[in-house]
C-alpha positions as CSV (number, residue, x, y, z in Angstrom):
1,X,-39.6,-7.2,177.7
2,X,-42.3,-4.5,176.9
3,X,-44.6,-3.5,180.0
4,X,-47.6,-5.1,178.8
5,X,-46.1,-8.2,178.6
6,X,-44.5,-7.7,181.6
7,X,-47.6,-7.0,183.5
8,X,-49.6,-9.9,182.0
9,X,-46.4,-12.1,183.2
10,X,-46.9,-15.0,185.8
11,X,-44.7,-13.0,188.6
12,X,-46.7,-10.1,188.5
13,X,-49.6,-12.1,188.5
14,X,-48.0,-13.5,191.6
15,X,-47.5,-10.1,193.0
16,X,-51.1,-8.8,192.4
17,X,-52.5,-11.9,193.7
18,X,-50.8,-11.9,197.2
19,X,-51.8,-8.3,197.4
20,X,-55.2,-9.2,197.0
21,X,-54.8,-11.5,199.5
22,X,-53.4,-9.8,202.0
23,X,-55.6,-6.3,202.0
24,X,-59.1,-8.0,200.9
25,X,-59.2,-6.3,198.0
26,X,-59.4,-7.2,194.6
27,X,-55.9,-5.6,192.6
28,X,-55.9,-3.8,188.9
29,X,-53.8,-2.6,186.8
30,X,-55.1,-0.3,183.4
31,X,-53.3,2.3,181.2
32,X,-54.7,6.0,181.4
33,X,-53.6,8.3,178.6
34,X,-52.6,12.2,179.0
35,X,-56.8,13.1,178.5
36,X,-57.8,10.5,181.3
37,X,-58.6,7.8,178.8
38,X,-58.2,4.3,180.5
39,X,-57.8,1.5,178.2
40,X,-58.7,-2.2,178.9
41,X,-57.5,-3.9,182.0
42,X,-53.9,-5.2,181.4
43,X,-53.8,-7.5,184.9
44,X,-55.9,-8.2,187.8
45,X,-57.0,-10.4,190.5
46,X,-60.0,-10.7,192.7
47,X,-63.3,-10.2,192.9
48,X,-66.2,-7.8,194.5
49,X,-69.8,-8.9,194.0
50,X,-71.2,-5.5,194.5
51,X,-68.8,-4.2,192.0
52,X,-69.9,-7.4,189.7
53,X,-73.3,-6.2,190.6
54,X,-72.8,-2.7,189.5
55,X,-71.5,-3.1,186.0
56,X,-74.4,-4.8,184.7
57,X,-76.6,-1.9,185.6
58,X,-77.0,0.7,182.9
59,X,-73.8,3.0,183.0
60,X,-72.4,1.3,185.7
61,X,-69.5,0.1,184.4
62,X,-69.0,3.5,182.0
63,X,-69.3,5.3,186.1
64,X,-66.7,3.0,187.3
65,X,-64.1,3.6,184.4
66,X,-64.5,7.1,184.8
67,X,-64.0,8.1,188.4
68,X,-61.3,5.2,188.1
69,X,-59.4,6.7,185.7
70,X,-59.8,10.2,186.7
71,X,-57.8,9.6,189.9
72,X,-55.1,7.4,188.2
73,X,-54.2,10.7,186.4
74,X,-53.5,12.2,189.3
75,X,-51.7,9.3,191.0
76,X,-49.7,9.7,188.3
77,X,-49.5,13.2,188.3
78,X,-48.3,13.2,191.9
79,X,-46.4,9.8,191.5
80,X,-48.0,8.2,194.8
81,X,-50.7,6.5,195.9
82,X,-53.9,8.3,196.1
83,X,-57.4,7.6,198.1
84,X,-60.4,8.0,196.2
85,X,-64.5,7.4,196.3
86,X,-65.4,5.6,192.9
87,X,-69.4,6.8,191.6
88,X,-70.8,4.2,194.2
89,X,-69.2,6.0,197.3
90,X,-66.6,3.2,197.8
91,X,-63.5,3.5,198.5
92,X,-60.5,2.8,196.7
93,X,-56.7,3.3,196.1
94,X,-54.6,4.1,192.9
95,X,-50.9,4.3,192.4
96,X,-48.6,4.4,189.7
97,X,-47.5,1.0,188.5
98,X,-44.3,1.2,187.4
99,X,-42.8,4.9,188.3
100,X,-39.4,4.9,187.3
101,X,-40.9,3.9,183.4
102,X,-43.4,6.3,183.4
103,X,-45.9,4.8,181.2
104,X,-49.2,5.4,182.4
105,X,-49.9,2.1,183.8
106,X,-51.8,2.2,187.2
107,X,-52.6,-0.1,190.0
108,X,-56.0,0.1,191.9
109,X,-56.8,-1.6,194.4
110,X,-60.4,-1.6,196.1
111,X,-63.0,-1.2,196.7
112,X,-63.0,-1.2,201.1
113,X,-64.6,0.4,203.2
114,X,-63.1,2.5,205.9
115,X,-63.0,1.1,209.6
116,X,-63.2,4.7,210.8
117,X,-67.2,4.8,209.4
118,X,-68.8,1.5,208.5
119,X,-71.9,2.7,209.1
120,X,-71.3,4.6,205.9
121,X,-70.8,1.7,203.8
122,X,-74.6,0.7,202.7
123,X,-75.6,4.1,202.8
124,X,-73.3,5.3,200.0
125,X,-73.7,2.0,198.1
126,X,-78.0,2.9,198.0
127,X,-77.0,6.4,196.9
128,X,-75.1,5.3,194.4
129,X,-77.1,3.2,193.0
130,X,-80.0,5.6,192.7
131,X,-77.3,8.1,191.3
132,X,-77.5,5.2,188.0
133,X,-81.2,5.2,188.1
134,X,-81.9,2.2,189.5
135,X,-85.3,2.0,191.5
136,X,-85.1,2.8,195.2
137,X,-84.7,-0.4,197.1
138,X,-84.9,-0.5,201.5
139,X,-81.4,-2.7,200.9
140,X,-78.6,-2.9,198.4
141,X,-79.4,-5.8,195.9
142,X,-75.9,-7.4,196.1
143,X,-73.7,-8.6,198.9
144,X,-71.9,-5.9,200.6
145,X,-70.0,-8.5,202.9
146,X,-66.7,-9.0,200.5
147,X,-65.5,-5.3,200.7
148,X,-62.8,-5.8,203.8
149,X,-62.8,-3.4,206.4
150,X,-59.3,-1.7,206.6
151,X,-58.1,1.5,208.2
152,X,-57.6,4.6,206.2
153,X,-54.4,5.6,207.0
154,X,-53.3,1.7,206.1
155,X,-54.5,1.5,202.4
156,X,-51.5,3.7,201.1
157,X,-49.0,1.6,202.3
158,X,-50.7,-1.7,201.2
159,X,-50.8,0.0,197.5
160,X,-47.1,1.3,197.7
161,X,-45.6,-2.1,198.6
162,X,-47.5,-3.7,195.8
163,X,-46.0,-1.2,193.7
164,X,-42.7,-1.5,195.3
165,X,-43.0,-5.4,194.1
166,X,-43.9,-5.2,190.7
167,X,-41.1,-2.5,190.8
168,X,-38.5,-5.1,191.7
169,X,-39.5,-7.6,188.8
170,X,-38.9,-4.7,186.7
171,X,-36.0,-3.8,187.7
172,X,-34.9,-7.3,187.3
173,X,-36.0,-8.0,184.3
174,X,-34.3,-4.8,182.5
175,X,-31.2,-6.4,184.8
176,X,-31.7,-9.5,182.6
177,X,-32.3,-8.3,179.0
178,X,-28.9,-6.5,179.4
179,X,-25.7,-8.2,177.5
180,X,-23.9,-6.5,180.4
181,X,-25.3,-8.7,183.0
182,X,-26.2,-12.5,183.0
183,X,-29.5,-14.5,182.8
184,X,-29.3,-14.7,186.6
185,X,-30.3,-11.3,187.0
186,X,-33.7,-11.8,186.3
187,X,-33.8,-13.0,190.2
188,X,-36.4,-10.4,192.3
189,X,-35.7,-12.5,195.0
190,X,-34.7,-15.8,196.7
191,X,-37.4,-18.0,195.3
192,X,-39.2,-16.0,193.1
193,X,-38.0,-14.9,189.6
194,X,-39.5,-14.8,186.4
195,X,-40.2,-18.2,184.8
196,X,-37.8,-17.2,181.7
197,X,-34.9,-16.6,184.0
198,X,-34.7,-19.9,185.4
199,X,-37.9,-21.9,187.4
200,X,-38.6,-25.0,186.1
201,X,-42.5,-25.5,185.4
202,X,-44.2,-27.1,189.0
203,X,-44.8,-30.6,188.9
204,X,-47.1,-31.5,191.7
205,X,-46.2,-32.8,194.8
206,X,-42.3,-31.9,194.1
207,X,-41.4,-27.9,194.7
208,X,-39.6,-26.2,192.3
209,X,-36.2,-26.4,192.1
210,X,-34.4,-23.1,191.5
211,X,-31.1,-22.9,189.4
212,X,-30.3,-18.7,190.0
213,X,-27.2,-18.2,192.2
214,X,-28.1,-14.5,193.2
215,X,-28.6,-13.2,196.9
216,X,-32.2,-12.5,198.1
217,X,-32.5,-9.0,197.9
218,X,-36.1,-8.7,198.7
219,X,-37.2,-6.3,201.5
220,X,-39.6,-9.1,202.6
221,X,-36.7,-11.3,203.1
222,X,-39.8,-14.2,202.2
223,X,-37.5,-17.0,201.5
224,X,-35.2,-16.5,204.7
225,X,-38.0,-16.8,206.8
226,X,-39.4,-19.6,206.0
227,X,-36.2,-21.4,205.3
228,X,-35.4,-20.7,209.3
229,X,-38.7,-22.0,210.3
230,X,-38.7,-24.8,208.3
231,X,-35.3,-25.8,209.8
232,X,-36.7,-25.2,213.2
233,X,-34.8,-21.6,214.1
234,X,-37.6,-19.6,215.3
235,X,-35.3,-17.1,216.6
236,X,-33.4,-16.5,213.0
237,X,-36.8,-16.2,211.7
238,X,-38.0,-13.5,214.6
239,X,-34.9,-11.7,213.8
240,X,-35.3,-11.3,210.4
241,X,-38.7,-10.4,210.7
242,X,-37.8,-7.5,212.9
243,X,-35.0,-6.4,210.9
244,X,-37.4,-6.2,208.0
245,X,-39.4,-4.0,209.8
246,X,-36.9,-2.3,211.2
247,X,-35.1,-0.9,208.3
248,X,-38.5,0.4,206.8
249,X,-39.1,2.8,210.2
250,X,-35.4,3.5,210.3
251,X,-35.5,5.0,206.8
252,X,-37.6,7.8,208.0
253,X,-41.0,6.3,207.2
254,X,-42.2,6.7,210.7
255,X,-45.6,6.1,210.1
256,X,-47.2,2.5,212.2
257,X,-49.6,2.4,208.9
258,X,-46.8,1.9,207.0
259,X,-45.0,-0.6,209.2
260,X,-48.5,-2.2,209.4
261,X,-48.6,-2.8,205.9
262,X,-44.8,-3.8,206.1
263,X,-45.5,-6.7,208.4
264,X,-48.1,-8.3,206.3
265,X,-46.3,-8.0,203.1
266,X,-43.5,-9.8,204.9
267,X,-46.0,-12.6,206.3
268,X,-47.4,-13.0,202.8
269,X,-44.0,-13.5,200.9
270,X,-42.7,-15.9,203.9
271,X,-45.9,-18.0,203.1
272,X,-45.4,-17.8,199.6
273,X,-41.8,-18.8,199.6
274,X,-42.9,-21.7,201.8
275,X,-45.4,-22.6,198.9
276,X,-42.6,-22.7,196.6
277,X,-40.3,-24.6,199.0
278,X,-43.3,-27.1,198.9
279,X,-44.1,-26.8,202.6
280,X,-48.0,-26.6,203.4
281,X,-49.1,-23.3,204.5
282,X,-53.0,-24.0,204.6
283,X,-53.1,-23.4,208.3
284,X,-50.9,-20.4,208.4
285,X,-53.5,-18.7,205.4
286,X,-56.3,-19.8,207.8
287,X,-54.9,-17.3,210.4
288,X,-54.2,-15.1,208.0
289,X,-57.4,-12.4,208.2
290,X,-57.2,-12.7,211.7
291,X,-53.5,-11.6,211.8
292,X,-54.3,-9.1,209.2
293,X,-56.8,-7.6,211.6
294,X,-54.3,-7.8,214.4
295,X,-51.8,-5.9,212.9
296,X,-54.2,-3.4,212.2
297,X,-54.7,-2.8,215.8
298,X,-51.4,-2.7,216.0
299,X,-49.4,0.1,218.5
300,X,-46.0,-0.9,218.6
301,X,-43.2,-3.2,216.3
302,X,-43.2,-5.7,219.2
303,X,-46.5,-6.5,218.0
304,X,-46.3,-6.1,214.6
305,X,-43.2,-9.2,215.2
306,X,-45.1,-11.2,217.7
307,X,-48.2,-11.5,215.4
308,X,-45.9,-12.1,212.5
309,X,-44.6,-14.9,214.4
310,X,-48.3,-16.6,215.4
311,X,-49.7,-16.5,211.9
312,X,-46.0,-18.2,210.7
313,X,-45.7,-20.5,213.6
314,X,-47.6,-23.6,211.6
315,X,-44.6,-23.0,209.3
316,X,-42.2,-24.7,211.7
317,X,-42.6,-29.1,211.4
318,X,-43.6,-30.6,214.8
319,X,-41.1,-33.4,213.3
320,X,-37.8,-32.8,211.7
321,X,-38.6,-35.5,209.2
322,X,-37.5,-33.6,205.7
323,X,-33.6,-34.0,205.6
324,X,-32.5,-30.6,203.9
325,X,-34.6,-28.6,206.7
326,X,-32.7,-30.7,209.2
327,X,-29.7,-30.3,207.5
328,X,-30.1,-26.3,207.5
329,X,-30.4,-26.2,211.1
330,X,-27.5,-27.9,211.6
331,X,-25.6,-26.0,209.4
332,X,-26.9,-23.0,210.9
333,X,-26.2,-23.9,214.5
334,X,-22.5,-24.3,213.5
335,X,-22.0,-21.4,211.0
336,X,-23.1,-19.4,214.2
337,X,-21.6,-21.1,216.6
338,X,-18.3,-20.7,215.0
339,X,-18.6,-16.6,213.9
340,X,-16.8,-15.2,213.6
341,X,-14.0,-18.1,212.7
342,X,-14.6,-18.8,208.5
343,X,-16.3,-22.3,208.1
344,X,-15.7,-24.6,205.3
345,X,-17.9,-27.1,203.7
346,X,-16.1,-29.7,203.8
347,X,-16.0,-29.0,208.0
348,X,-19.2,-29.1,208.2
349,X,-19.7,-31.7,206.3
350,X,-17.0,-34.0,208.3
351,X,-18.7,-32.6,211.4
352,X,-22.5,-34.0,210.0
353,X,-21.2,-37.2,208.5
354,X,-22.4,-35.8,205.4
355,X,-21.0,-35.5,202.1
356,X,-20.5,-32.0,201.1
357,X,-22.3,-32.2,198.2
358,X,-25.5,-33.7,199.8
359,X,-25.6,-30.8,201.7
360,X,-25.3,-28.4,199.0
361,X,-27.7,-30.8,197.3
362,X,-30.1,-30.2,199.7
363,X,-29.6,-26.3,200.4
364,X,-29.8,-25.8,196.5
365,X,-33.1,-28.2,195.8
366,X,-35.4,-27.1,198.6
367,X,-34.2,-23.4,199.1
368,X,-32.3,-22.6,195.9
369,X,-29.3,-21.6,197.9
370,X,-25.7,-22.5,198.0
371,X,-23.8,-23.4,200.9
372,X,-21.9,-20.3,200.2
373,X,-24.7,-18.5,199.7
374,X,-26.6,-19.6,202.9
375,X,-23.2,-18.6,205.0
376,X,-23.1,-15.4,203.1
377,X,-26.0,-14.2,204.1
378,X,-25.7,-14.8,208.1
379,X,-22.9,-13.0,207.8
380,X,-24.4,-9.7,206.4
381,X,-27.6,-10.1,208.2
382,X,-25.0,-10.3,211.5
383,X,-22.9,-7.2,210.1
384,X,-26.4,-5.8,209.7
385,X,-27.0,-5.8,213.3
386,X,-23.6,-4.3,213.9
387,X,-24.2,-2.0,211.8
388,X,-27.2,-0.5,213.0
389,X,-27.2,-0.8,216.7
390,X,-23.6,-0.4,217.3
391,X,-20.7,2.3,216.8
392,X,-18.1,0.0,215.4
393,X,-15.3,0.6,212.3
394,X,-16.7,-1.0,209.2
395,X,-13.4,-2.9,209.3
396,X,-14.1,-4.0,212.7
397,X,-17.8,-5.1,211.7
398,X,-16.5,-7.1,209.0
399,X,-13.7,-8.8,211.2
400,X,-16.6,-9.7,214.1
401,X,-18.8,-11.8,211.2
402,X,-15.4,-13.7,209.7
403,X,-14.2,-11.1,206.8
404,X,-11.1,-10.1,207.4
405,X,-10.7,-8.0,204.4
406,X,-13.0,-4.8,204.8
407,X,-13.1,-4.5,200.8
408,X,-15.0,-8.0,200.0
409,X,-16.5,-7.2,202.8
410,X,-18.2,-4.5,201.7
411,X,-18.5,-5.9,198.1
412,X,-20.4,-8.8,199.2
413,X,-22.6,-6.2,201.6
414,X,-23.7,-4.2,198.3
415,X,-24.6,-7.3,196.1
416,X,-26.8,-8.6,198.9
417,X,-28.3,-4.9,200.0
418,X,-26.9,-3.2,196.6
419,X,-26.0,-0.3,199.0
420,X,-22.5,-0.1,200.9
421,X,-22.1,-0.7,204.7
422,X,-21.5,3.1,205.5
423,X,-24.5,4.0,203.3
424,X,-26.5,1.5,205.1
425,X,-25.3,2.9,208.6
426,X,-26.5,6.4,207.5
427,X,-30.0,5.0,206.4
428,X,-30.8,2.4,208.8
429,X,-29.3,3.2,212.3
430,X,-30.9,3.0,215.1
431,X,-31.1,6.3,217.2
């Protein structure tokens, strides 16, 4: 698939859309040539009614294409996300789109004003204003209350996990156009892949059933979490959380903004996968700016997890009424009950009075994951733990989650993490 096409698909759409959500700020993406030309707007979401405002003044828009596109040549120059003041005196964010192709696309995100001085904000919206020649007015003419407040030092981070999104649905998609690989390798992650690769269209009031039979590799680990709350396991879902978290501040990105910005894009795609799953999220999204603001005031990762876990906890049913989420808990209470012993379907299903393929049924219809699959991945996630916070043999680790042969285990440990268990030690260990 050609980038523009690409970007103008429904999964980036998806992507942009949830970023918008989650930092408040309407999300763009254009194309800016080698002499700082920017060209139409290939995708975008959200809306700012000053902005709006703004380009229907004379020049206006012209200004705003300009000191946009000037710093999306040097976001790609420096091939990061870079802060900038647009003509108006807002604030605003660039980053290259998609890196590793090199293309000249660029996201911007913005405008918002900075939590360190919102003082500033009407004052450098009056100035420039004037700056366009508009008439001298004791107030700005348009609603200033849509630009979100949101600390500096946070806005980088928001903009590099957008890009780091949109990076994995490219990734995937080049996986997927190759012979060498097969259709199933469109999948970004659990739940989400590209319409072409394999989700059916929605029909309302069913969810979408999912037919890929790849691992969820996302760093959000979206669909996981919300498949453990659904089922009731608050704790799986706490974990996961923190492991998410985790591996980003024990890759050497020590900086809370950035773990900030990791915690919400994990909250985001939990309540998106529960979307899909056809679970209602409406009160979780109605927390939602309040947990954003939380986590901005954030000082440790025991808060970034235990605000995580507020905004999510509408997630989990008062009533175990839908059979596949009760189902996975019971499944899950047994898979870990009996680690590291293997665990066969067909036990489980004799243990559940249940008919093993109801239960993959189930799994597969309201999660998009096999019974395999599901076991799988508490396995790695449980080697994952070993893995960072202890000093064991990888052979040993793979014997305490139920694989007795260290080289499957480590070829199932790279196609869910697409790194090896020593490389993954190296990375992610806690110190």
């Amino acid at each position: 698939m050609k980038a523009v096409a690409f970007l103008r698909s429904e999964d980036v759409g998806r992507v942009l859309e949830r970023a918008s959500r989650a930092s408040g700020m309407p999300a763009a993406i254009h194309h800016v040539d080698d002499s700082a030309h920017e060209g139409a707007k290939v995708a975008g979401t959200g809306h700012c009614t000053a902005c709006a405002y703004v380009a229907k003044q004379p020049g206006g828009a012209a200004a705003c294409k300009v000191s946009r596109a000037r710093n999306s040549q040097y976001a790609l120059k420096v091939r990061k996300p870079s802060t900038f003041l647009c003509h108006m005196g807002f604030a605003c964010v660039s980053a290259p789109a998609l890196p590793s192709a090199d293309q000249g696309f660029v996201l911007t995100m913005g405008p918002y004003c900075p939590a360190e001085a919102p003082e500033l904000l009407m004052t450098d919206a009056m100035r420039g204003l004037v700056a366009l020649g508009h008439a001298e007015m004791p107030f700005f003419p348009a609603a200033l209350t849509d630009i979100n407040h949101l600390r500096s030092d946070n806005v980088p981070a928001l903009a590099e996990w957008t890009v780091d999104a949109i990076e994995a649905l490219w990734r995937s998609e080049a996986g997927a156009a190759s012979p060498a690989h097969g259709a199933d390798n469109g999948r970004d992650r659990l739940g989400e892949m590209p319409a072409a690769n394999g989700i059916e269209k929605p029909v309302r009031g069913r969810p979408r059933r999912l037919r890929s039979k790849l691992p969820d590799t996302s760093p959000y680990r979206g669909a996981e979490i919300a498949a453990a709350l659904a089922s009731g396991d608050q704790t799986l879902a706490r974990t996961l959380v923190k492991t998410a978290i985790a591996e980003l501040d024990a890759a050497g990105e020590r900086q809370l903004a950035a773990r900030r910005a990791r915690s919400i894009a994990i909250v985001s795609a939990t309540l998106e996968a529960a979307e899909r799953a056809g679970n209602d999220a409406t009160r979780a999204w109605d927390q939602f700016a309040a947990f954003v603001n939380a986590a901005q005031q954030a000082t440790a990762d025991t808060d970034l997890v235990k605000f995580a876990m507020a905004v999510l906890s509408p997630l989990v049913p008062r009533r175990k009424s839908d059979k596949a989420d009760n189902i996975l808990a019971e499944v899950d209470a047994i898979v870990m009950g009996c680690m590291p012993e293997t665990v066969q379907l067909s036990e489980i299903a004799q243990r559940l009075g249940k008919h093993p393929t109801a239960i993959t049924h189930h799994l597969q219809r309201k999660y998009g994951v096999s019974f395999s699959q599901y076991v799988a991945r508490l396995r790695i996630d449980k080697a994952k733990e070993l893995l960072r916070r202890t000093r064991l043999g990888i052979g040993e680790v793979a014997t305490r989650v139920g694989i007795s042969d260290q080289s499957n285990f480590t070829k199932q440990f790279r196609k869910f993490e697409g790194l090896s268990p020593v490389q993954y030690r190296e990375q992610y260990r806690t110190h």
